[in-house]
C-alpha positions as CSV (number, residue, x, y, z in Angstrom):
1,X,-56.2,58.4,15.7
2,X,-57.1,60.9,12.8
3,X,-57.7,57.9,10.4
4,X,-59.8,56.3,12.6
5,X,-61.7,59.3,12.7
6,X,-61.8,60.3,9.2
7,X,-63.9,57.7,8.0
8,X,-66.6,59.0,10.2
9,X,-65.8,62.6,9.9
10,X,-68.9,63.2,7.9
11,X,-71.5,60.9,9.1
12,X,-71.0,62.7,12.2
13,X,-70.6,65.8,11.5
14,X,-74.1,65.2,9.5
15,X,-76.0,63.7,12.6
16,X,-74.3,66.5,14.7
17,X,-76.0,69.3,12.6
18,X,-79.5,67.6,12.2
19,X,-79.1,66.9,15.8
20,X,-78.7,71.0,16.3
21,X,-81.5,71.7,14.4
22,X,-83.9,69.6,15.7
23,X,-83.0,70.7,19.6
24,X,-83.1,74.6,18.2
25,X,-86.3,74.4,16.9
26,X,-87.7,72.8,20.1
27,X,-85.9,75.4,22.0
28,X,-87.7,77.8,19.7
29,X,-91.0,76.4,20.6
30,X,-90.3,76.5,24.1
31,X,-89.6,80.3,24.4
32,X,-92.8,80.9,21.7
33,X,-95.0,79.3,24.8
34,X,-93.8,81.1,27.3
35,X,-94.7,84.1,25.6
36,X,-97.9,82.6,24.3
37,X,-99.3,79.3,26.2
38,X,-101.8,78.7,23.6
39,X,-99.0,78.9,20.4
40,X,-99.3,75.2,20.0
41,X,-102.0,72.9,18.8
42,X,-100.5,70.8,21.8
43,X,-101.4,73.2,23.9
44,X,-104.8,73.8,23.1
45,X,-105.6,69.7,22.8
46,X,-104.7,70.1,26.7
47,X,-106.9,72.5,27.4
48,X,-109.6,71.0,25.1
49,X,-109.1,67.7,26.7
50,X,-109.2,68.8,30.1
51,X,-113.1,70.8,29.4
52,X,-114.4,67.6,27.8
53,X,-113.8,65.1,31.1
54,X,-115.3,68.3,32.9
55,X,-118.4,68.0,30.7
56,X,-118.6,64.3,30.7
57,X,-118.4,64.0,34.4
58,X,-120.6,66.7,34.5
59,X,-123.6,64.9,32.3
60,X,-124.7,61.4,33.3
61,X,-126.1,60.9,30.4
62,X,-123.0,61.2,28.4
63,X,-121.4,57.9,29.2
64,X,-121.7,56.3,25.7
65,X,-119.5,59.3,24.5
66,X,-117.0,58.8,27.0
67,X,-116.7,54.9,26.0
68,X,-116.7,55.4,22.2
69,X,-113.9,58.4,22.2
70,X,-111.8,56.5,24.8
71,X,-112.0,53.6,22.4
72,X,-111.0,55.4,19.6
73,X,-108.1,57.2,20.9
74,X,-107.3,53.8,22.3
75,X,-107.1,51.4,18.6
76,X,-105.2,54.5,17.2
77,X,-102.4,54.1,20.3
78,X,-102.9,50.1,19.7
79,X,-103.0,50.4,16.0
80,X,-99.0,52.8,15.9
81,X,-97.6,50.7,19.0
82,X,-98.5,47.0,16.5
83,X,-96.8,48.8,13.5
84,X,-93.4,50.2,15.9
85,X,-93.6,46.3,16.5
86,X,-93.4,45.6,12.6
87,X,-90.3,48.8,12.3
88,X,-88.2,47.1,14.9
89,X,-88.7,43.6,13.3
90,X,-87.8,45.0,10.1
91,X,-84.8,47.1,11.4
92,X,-83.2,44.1,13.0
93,X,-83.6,42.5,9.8
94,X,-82.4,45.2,8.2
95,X,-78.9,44.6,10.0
96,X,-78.5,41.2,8.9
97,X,-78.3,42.2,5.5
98,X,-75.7,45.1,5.5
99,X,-73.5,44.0,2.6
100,X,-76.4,43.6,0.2
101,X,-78.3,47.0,1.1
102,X,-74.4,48.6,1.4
103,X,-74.0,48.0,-2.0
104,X,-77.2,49.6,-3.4
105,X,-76.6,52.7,-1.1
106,X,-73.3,52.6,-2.9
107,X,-75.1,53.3,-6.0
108,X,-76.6,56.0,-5.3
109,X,-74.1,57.5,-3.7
110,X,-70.5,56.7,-4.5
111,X,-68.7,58.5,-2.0
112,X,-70.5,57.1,0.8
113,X,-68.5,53.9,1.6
114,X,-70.4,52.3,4.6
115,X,-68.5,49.7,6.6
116,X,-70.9,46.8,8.5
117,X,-69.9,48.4,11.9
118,X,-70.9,52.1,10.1
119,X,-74.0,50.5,9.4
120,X,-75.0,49.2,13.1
121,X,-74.4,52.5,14.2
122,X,-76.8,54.2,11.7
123,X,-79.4,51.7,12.2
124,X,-79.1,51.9,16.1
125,X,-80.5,55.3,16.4
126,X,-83.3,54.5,14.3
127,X,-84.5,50.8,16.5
128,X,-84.1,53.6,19.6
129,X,-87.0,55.7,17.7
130,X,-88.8,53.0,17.3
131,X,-88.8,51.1,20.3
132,X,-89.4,54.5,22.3
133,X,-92.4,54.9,20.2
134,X,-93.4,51.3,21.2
135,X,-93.1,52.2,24.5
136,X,-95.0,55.6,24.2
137,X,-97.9,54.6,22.4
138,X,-97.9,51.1,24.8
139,X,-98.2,53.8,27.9
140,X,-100.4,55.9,26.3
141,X,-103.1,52.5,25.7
142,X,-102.4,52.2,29.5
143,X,-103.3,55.4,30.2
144,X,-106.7,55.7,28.4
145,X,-107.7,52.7,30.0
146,X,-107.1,54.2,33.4
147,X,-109.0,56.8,32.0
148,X,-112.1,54.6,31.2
149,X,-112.6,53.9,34.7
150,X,-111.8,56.9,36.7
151,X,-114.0,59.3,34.4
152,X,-117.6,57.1,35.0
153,X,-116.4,56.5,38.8
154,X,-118.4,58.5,41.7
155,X,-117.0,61.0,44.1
156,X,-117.6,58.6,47.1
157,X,-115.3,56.6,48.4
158,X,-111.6,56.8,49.7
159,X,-110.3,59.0,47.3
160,X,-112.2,61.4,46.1
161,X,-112.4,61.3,41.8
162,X,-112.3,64.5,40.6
163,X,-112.5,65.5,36.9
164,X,-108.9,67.3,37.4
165,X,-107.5,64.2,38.2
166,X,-109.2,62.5,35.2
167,X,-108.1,65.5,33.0
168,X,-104.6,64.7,34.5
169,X,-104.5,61.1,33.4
170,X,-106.2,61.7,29.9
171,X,-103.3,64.3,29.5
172,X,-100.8,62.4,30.3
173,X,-101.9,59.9,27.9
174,X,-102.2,62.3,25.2
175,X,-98.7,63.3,25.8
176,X,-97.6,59.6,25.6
177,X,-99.2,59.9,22.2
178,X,-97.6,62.6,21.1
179,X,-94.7,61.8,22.1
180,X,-95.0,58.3,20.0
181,X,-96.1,60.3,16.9
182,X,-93.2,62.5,17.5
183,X,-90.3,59.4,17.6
184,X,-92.4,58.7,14.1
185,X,-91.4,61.9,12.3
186,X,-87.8,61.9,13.4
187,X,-87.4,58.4,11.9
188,X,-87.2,60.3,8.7
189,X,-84.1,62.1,9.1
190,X,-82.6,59.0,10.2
191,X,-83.8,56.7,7.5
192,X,-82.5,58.8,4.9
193,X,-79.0,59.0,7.0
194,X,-78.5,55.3,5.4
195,X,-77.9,57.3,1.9
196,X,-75.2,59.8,3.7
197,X,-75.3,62.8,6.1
198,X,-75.8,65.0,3.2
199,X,-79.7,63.8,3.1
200,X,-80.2,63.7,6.5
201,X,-79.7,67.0,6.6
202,X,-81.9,68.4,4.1
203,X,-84.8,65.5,5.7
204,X,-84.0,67.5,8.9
205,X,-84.6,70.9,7.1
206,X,-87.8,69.4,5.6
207,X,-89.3,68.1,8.8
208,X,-88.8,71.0,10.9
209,X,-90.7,73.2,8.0
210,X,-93.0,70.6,8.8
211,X,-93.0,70.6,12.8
212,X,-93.0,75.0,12.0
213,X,-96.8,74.4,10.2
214,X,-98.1,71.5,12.3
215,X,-96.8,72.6,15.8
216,X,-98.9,75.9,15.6
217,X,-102.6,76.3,16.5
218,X,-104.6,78.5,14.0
219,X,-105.8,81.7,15.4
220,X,-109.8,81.1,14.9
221,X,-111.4,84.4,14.3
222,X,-115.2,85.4,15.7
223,X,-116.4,85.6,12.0
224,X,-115.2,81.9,11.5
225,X,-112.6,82.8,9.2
226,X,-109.0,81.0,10.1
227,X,-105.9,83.1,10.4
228,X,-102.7,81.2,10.5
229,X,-100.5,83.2,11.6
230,X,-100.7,83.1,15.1
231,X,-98.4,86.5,15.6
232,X,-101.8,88.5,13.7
233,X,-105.0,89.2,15.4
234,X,-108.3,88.6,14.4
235,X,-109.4,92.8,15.2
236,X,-106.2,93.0,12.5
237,X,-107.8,90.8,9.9
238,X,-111.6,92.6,10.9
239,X,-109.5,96.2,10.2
240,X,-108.7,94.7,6.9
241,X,-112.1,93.5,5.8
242,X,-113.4,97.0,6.6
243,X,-110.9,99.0,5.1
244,X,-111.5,96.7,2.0
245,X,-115.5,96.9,2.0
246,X,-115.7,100.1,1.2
247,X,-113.2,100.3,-2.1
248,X,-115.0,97.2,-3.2
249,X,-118.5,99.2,-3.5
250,X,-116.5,101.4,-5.1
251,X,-115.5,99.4,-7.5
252,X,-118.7,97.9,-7.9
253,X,-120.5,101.3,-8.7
254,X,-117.9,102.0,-11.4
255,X,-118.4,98.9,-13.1
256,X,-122.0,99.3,-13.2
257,X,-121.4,103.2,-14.1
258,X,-119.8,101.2,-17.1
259,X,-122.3,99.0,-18.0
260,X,-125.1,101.5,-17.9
261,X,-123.1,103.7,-20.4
């Protein structure tokens, strides 16, 4: 039973840890918006994208925005779904091929001795990411086209349109996308799994630095000034400024002193 195991000892233990990471740093976030509902750039898209179906339904004469920013959001969703399409084509390809690309990974690292049943299960995980994204991006097209309709409909009627509802739909369309973009990024970890576990974890150390600075919203100050570090206020960064002003003149006067002398 051990040597069974043992050729997999690694590759497993690698996904296991990557695995841990990921789910940590997603529990992380989790507690962070409890604390903090606006912590995320998620969060605040919500909340943004909720006040514009309020303002659109609220203006008549804003129709031809509603039409051109649904279309937009809806070739990006069409655009990511067509290239999943081309990623799950070119994984099931990929499989075919195992010796061949086996040997090469072999190459560039020699203790990593993948079998053809090793590599179905390493490229498994990776079709799931893709075809997930598929789906998300295919549900968020859906979704925006829903929205196209609802938000230029009237209140009249059986059921009664409101511009919650519509906020509702476009939400749950820009989740769909998010989620898509989402099954993107961790396609990297498991893409560089095909060189050994060893790089998948460092491409899982990498992206959650990444998810760490592209997660957060930046905390907008009154001045216009970006702070971003969301744990610091912007009275904090105003105290600063002040408490700065003043030993600037300072220097200022004594450099002119200086010069006059």
């Amino acid at each position: 039973m051990i040597d069974l195991i043992k050729p997999y000892l690694g590759d497993t233990l690698g996904f296991l840890v990557s695995l841990g990471l990921v789910v940590f740093y997603h529990l992380y976030l989790r507690a962070r918006l409890r604390g903090n509902p606006n912590y995320t750039i998620q969060a605040i898209n919500h909340a943004a994208r909720a006040s514009w179906v309020e303002y659109v339904m609220a203006n008549n004469s804003k129709d031809i925005l509603a039409v051109q920013t649904l279309r937009n959001s809806t070739m990006a969703a069409i655009f990511l779904a067509s290239t999943a399409t081309l990623l799950i084509i070119g994984v099931l390809n990929l499989s075919q091929h195992g010796e061949t690309f086996g040997s090469v990974l072999h190459s560039l690292n020699p203790e990593e001795n993948i079998g053809e049943q090793l590599w179905v299960m390493k490229l498994l995980p990776l079709l799931i990411a893709f075809f997930w994204a598929f789906f998300c991006f295919s549900l968020a097209v859906r979704m925006y086209n829903h929205v196209g309709y609802l938000i230029n409909s009237s209140n009249g009627g059986r059921f009664p349109i409101t511009p919650t509802y519509v906020a509702t739909i476009l939400n749950r369309g820009g989740s769909y996308y998010s989620l898509g973009m989402r099954s993107y990024y961790m396609s990297v970890p498991l893409v560089f799994w095909l060189f050994g576990p060893g790089y998948m974890v460092l491409a899982s150390i990498g992206l959650i630095t990444v998810f760490y600075h592209v997660d957060r919203s930046p905390k907008v100050c009154s001045w216009g000034e970006s702070n971003d570090e969301p744990g610091a206020s912007c009275e904090t960064e105003m105290q600063k400024t002040t408490e700065l002003l003043p030993k600037q003149k300072e220097s200022v006067v004594l450099q002119a002193s200086k010069a006059t002398a």
